[in-house]
Phi, psi and omega in degrees: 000138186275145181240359165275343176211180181240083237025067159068024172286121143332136175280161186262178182269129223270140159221199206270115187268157187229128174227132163063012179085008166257133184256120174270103167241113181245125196247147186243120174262017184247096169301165213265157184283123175226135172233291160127118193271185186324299197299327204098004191269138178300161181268151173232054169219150175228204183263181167318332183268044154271338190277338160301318162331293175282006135309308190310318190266323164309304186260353176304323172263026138240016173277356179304300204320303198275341201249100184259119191303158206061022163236124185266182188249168188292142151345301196262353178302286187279340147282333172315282186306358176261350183301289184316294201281334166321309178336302203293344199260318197224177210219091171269133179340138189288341180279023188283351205218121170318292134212216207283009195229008160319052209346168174272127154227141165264129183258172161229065015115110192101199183281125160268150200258337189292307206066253174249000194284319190266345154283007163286317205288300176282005195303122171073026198247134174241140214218097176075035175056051195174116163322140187242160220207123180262158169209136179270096223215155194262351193241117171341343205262317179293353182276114180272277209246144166182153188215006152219127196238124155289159183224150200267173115002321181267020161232039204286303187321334165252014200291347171271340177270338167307316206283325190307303221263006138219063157319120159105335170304067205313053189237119162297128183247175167194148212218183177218341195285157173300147177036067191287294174316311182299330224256333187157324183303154177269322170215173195231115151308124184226134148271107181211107159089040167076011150274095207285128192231145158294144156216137184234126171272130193286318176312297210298312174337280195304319175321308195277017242317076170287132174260124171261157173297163177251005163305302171305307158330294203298356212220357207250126178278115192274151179208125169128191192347271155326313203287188179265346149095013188247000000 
C-alpha cells in the first residue's frame, strides 16, 4: 500500500470551504517552495509558510470551531477539531470496519482533555458513509473497534506498553506528550508560536497500514524512513 502519496495526486490548491454557514478564507502572500531531490522524488520540507498552510487546508472547514466570535479559543477546542478533520486526510483498510454498517470511531484513551467539545463537534456527522461516534475507555483492553485513538497525557508513563498491545491495529493513534511520534505514536500534536503544527510517524503509519493523504504530508514534519528522523 502506498503511504506517500494520494493516489499519485497532486495537491490541488485549496479553496474557501463554508461550513455551517461560516465561510474560513485564509490568504497566503508567499508561495510555498517546491522541489525535488537527488533521487527525483519531491522534498518534504518547506519554508515557514507551510505551517500557515496547514490551517488553510486543515481548519478552513473548522473555523465556526476555533474562532468563536470575542473569544479566543481553547487549545483543546482546536485539537478537537483537528482530530475530527484528521478523517478526510487518511484512509482506513476495510477490514479496519467490522461491516458495512459500522460507525466511524474516534476514541480518547485517559483522562480527556476535550470535555463536551468533540461530541458536540460529531453529534449527527456522517463521514465516508459512516456515523461518526466518541467513545471513552480507561484501559487499553476496553478498546474493541476504533480508528482514531487519542491517547492523553495521563498515560504518558505507559505509552510504550499502550502502543505495543496495539501492534497490529488499524488505529491511527495521536497524542501531545513529548516526542509522541519518536516514542512510537503515529502523529503528534505540537504548538509552536500559537500555531497547532504536525508530526507524523510514517513507519508507525505504515505499520497501521493507514494510507495518508499527501495533503497531510505535505503540511507534516516527518519522522521514520523518509522524514527527517527528529
Amino acid at each position: 500500500m502506498e503511504l506517500l502519496t494520494d493516489r499519485g495526486e497532486r495537491p490541488e490548491d485549496p479553496q474557501p470551504a463554508n461550513i455551517r454557514g461560516v465561510t474560513g478564507v485564509l490568504l497566503i502572500n508567499t508561495p510555498l517552495k517546491r522541489g525535488v531531490n537527488e533521487s527525483g522524488r519531491p522534498l518534504r520540507k518547506f519554508v515557514n509558510q507551510r505551517s500557515i498552510f496547514s490551517w488553510l487546508i486543515l481548519f478552513q472547514t473548522s473555523l465556526f470551531v476555533l474562532h468563536a466570535p470575542g473569544q479566543a479559543a481553547k487549545e483543546y477546542d482546536r485539537r478537537a477539531a483537528c482530530l475530527y478533520k484528521l478523517v478526510d486526510f487518511v484512509d482506513w483498510p476495510p477490514q479496519a470496519f467490522p461491516d458495512a454498517q459500522s460507525p466511524f470511531v474516534i476514541g480518547v484513551l485517559g483522562a480527556d482533555p476535550f470535555g463536551k467539545t468533540l461530541d458536540e463537534m460529531v453529534q449527527n456527522e456522517v463521514v465516508k458513509n459512516r456515523k461518526v461516534v466518541v467513545q471513552r475507555y480507561a484501559s487499553v483492553a476496553d478498546i474493541k473497534s476504533c480508528h482514531i485513538l487519542f491517547i492523553s497525557q495521563s498515560e504518558d508513563k505507559r505509552l510504550e506498553e499502550v502502543l505495543l498491545a496495539l501492534k497490529g491495529k488499524n488505529i491511527l493513534t495521536v497524542g501531545d506528550t513529548e516526542n509522541f511520534a519518536v516514542r512510537g505514536g503515529v502523529l503528534r500534536f505540537r504548538t509552536e508560536r500559537n500555531t497547532l503544527r504536525l508530526r507524523i510517524n510514517l513507519e508507525a503509519a505504515k505499520a497501521a497500514n493507514l494510507t495518508m493523504s499527501s495533503k497531510l504530508l505535505h503540511i507534516a514534519d516527518l519522522v521514520g524512513a523518509t522524514g527527517d528522523g527528529r
